[in-house]
C-alpha positions as CSV (number, residue, x, y, z in Angstrom):
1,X,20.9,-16.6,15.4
2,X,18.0,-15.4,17.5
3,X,18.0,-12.0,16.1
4,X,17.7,-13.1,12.4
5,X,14.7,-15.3,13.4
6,X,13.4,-12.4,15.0
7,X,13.8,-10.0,12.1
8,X,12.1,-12.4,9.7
9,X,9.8,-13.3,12.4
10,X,8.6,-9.2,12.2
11,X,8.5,-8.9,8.4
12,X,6.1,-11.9,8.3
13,X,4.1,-11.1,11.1
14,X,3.6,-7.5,9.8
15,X,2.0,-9.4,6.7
16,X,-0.6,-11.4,8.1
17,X,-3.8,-9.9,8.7
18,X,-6.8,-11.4,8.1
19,X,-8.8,-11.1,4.9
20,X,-11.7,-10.2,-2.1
21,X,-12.1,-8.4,-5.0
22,X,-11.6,-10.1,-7.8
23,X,-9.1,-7.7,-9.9
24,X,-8.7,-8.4,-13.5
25,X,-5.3,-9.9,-14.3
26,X,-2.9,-12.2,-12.6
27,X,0.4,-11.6,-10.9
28,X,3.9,-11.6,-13.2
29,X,6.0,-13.9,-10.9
30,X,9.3,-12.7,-9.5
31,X,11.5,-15.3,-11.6
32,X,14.7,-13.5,-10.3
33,X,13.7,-14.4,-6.9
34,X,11.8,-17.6,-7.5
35,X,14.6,-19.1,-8.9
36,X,16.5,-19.2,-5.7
37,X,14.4,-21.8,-4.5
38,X,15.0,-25.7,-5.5
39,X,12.5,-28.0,-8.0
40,X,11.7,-30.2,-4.9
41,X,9.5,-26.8,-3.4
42,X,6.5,-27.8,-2.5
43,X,4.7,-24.8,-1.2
44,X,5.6,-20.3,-1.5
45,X,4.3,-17.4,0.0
46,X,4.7,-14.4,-0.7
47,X,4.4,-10.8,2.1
48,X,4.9,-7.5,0.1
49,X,5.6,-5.5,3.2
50,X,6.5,-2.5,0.7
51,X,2.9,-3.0,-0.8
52,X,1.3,-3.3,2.6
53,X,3.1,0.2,3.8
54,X,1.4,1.6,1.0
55,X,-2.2,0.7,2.2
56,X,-3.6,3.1,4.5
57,X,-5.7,1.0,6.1
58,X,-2.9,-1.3,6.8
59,X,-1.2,1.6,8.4
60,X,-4.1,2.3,10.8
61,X,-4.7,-0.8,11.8
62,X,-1.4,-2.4,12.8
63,X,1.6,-0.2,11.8
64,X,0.2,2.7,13.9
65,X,-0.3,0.1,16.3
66,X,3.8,-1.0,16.7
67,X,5.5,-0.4,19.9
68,X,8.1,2.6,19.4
69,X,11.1,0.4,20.3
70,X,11.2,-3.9,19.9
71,X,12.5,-5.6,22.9
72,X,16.0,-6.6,23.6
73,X,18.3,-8.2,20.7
74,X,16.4,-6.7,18.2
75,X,15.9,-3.4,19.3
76,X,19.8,-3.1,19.5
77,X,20.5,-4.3,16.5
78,X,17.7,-1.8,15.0
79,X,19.7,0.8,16.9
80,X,23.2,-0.1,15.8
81,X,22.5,-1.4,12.0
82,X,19.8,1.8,11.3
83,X,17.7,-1.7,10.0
84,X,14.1,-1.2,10.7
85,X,12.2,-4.2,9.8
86,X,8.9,-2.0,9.3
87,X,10.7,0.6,7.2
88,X,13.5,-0.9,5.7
89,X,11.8,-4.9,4.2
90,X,10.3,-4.8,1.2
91,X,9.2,-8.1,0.7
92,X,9.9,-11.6,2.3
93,X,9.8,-14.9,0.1
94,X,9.3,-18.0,2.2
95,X,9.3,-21.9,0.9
96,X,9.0,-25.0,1.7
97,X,11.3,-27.7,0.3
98,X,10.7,-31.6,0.8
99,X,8.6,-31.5,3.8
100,X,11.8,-30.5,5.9
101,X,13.4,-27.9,5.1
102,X,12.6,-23.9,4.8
103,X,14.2,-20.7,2.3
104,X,13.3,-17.6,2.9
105,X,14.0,-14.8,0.5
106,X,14.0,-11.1,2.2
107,X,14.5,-8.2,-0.1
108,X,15.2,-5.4,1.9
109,X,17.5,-2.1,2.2
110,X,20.2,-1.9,4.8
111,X,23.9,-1.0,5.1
112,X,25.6,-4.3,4.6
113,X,29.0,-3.4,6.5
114,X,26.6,-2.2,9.4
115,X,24.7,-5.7,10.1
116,X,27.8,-7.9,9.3
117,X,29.9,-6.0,12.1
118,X,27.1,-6.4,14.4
119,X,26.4,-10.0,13.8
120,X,30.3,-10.7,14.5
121,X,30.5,-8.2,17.3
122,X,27.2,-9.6,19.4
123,X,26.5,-13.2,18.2
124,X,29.5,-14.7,20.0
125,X,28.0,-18.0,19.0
126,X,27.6,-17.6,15.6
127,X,30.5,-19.2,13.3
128,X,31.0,-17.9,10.1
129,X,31.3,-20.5,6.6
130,X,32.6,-18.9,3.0
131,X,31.0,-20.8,-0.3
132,X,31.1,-20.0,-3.4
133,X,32.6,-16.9,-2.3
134,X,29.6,-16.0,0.1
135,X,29.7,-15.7,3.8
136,X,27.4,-17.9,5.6
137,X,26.3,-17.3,9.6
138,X,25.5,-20.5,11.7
139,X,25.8,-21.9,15.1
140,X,28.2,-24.3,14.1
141,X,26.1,-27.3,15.0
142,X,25.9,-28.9,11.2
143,X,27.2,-31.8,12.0
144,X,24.9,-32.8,15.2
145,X,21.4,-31.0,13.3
146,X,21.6,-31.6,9.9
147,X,18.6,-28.7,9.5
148,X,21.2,-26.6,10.9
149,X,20.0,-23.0,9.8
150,X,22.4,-20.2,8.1
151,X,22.0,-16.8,6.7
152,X,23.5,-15.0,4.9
153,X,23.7,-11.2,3.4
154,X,23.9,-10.5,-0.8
155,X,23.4,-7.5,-2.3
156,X,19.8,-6.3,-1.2
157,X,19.1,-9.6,0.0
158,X,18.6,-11.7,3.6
159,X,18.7,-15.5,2.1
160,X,17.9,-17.5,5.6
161,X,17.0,-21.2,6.3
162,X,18.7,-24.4,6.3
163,X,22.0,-24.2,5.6
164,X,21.7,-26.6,2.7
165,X,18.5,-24.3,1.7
166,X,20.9,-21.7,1.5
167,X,23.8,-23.2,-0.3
168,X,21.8,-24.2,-3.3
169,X,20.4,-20.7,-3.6
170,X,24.0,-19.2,-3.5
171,X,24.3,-21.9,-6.2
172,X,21.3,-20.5,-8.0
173,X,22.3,-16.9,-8.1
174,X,24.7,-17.5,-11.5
175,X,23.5,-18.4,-14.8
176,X,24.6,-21.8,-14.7
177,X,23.4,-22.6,-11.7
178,X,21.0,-26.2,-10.8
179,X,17.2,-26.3,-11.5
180,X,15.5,-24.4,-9.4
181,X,11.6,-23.8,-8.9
182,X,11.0,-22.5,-12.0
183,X,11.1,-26.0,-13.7
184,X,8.2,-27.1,-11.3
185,X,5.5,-27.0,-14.0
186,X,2.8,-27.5,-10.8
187,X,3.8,-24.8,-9.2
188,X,4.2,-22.0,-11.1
189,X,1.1,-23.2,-12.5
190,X,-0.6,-22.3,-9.5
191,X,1.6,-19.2,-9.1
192,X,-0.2,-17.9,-11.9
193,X,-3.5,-18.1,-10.6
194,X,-2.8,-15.8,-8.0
195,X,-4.3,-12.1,-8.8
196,X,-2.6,-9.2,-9.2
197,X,-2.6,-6.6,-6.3
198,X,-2.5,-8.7,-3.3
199,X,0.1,-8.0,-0.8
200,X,0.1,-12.0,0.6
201,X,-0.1,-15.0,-1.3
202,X,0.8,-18.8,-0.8
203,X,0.5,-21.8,-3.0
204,X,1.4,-25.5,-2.3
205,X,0.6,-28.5,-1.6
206,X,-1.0,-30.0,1.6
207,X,0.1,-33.3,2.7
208,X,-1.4,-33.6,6.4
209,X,-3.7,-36.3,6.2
210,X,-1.2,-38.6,8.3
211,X,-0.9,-36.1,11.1
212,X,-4.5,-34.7,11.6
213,X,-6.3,-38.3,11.2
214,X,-4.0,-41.0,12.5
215,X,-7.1,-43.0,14.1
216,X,-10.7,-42.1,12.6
217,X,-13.6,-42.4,15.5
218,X,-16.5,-40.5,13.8
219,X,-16.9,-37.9,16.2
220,X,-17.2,-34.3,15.0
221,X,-13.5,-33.3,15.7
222,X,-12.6,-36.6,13.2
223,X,-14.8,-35.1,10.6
224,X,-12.7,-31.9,10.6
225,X,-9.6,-34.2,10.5
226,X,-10.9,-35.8,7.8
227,X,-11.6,-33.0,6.0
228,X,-8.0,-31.1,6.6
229,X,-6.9,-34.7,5.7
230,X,-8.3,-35.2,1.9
231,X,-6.6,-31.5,1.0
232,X,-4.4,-31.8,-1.9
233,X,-3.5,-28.2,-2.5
234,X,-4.4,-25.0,-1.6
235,X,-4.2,-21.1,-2.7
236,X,-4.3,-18.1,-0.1
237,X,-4.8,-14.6,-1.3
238,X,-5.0,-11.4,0.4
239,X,-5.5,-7.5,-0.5
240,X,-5.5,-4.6,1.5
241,X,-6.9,-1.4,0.0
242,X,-9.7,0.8,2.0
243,X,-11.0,-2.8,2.6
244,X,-9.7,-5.9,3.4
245,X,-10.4,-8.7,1.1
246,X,-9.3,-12.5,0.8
247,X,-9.6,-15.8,-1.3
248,X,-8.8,-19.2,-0.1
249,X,-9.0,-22.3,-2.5
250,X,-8.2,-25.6,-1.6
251,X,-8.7,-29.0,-3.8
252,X,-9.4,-32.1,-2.2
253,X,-9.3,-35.8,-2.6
254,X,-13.0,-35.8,-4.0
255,X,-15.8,-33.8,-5.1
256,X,-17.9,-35.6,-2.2
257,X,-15.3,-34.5,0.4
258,X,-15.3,-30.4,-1.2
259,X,-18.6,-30.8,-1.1
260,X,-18.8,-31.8,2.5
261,X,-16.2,-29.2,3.5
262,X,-17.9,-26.1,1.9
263,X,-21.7,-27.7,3.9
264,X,-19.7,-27.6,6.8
265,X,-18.5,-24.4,6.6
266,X,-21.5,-22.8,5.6
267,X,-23.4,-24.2,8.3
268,X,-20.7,-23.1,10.9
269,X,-21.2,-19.4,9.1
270,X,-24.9,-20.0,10.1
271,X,-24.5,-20.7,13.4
272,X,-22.0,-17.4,13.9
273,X,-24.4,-15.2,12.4
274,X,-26.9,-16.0,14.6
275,X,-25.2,-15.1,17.9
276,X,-23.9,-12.2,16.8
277,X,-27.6,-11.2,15.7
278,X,-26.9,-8.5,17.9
279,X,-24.0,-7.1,16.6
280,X,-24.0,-5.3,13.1
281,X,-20.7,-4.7,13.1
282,X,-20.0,-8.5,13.5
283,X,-23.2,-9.3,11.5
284,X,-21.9,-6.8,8.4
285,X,-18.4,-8.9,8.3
286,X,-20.2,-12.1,8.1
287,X,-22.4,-11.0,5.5
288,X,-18.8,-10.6,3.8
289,X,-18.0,-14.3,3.8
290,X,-18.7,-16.7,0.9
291,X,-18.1,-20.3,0.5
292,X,-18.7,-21.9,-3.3
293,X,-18.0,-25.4,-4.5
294,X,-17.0,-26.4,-7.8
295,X,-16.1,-30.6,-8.6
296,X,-13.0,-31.0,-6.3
297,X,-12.5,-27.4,-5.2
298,X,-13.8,-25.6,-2.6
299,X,-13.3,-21.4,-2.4
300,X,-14.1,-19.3,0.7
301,X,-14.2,-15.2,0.2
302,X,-14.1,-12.7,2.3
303,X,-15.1,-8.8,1.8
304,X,-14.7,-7.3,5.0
305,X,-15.0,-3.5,5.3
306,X,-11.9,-1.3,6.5
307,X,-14.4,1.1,8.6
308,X,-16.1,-2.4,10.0
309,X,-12.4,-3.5,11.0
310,X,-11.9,-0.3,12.5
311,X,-14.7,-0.3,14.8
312,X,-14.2,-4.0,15.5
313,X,-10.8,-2.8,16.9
314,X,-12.7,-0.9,19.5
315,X,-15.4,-3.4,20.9
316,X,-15.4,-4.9,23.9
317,X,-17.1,-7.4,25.4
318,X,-17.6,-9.6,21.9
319,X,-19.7,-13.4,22.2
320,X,-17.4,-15.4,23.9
321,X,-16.8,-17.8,20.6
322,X,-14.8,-14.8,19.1
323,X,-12.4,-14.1,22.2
């Protein structure tokens, strides 16, 4: 299954880019795709690679920038299948259900005949499954790992995950299917927050306390801890156009700890802006960055200028802080 992690690996990657207007209205969710993905979701995001292709600066900074041919497995798949990940995805849909288990959703345009017959021809140790009258691709390992992951291939469509994941949205593809995540009121709630125009979004919850503060000490690194620690949920937005903008909202435990966060943060801004005094380029994509508070929430912005990311692309020899 290496090369399907691989081609979803691409799409994503060719996504994430760093970096807010504010535009006018909010997004129309993709219901038809959402609904693919269980109740029990507790975080989405969302890469419009199609949208990103359509962003010039986008193309200058980082498609421009792909190597001609991908390395090994993928590159002959590309070859034998005519599937290029850059050209060919339109947009990938990635959740996470129960803490455990991941979906992803990859709408994309390829010759389905063409990638079947080279999965069965190359991945000797891929083992093929029919439900619900859909063929499923795993290792064959369900029994030892029960996040066993599958894929599978539906008309326009790359469904890939855990192979339960990936059952119940082959269940969820008919009318009559189970709930799905448009019954998680939460959710969609925050769905709907998300502006309209941005190529990557996320939404969900953020349960990490246990993992980033297990023994408090009061030393600085605790304090981040702590703060990562008392978020609740978070929103990630990010638009390409001849800039590059972003907006990041996260809602803690407490006002007092939002309000700690955004000091932190602000004062950290301080700090950078002073040693790059130096450097307008560096000093003009600081001057981008905005952290507000308001009761639990805490939102950071950033403007950052395409012809600033361009020439940021060409400097050498930055603070050492950036590197």
């Amino acid at each position: 299954m290496k090369w399907i992690l691989g081609v979803t690996a691409v799409a994503v990657i060719v996504g994430v880019v760093a970096t807010l207007t504010v535009p006018a209205q909010t997004i129309t969710p993709d219901e038809a795709t959402l609904k693919l993905f269980p109740p029990e979701t507790t975080g989405i995001a969302v890469v419009d690679v199609g949208g990103l292709r359509g962003a010039p600066l986008f193309n200058e900074l980082i498609m421009q920038k792909l190597p001609a041919q991908f390395p090994g497995e993928l590159n002959e798949f590309i070859q034998a299948t005519g599937f290029e990940v850059q050209r060919d995805v339109d947009k990938v849909t990635v959740g996470h259900i129960n803490q455990r288990e991941m979906l992803a959703i990859i709408q994309a345009r390829y010759d389905h005949f063409k990638v079947e017959q080279f999965v069965q021809d190359k991945a000797h140790n891929v083992v093929t499954e029919t439900y619900a009258g859909r063929v499923i691709y795993h290792s064959g390992n369900v029994q030892a790992d029960a996040n066993e992951g599958g894929a599978t291939f539906i008309d326009g469509l790359i469904i890939a995950g855990s192979l339960s994941a990936v059952k119940g949205a082959i269940d969820r593809m008919v009318p009559s299917g189970p709930p799905s995540i448009v019954q998680n009121t939460e959710l969609m709630n925050e769905i709907r927050t998300i502006e309209s125009g941005n190529q990557i979004w996320g939404v969900g919850k953020l349960d990490i306390g246990p993992v980033v503060n297990p023994t408090p000490t009061g030393s600085p690194a605790d304090k981040f801890k702590e703060m990562a620690g008392s978020l609740k949920t978070g929103t990630y937005q990010m638009r390409i156009d001849q800039d590059v903008h972003v907006k990041a909202t996260g809602s803690f435990g407490s006002a007092d700890m939002a309000k700690a966060s955004g000091d932190t943060l602000r004062g950290l801004l301080a700090i950078a802006k002073l040693q790059v005094a130096q450097e307008p380029t560096l000093t003009q994509l600081l001057d981008g960055v905005g952290v507000e508070n308001s009761a639990e929430r805490m939102t950071v912005t950033v403007n950052a200028s395409g012809d600033a990311l361009k020439q940021l692309q060409q400097m050498k020899g930055l603070p050492g802080f950036i590197h």
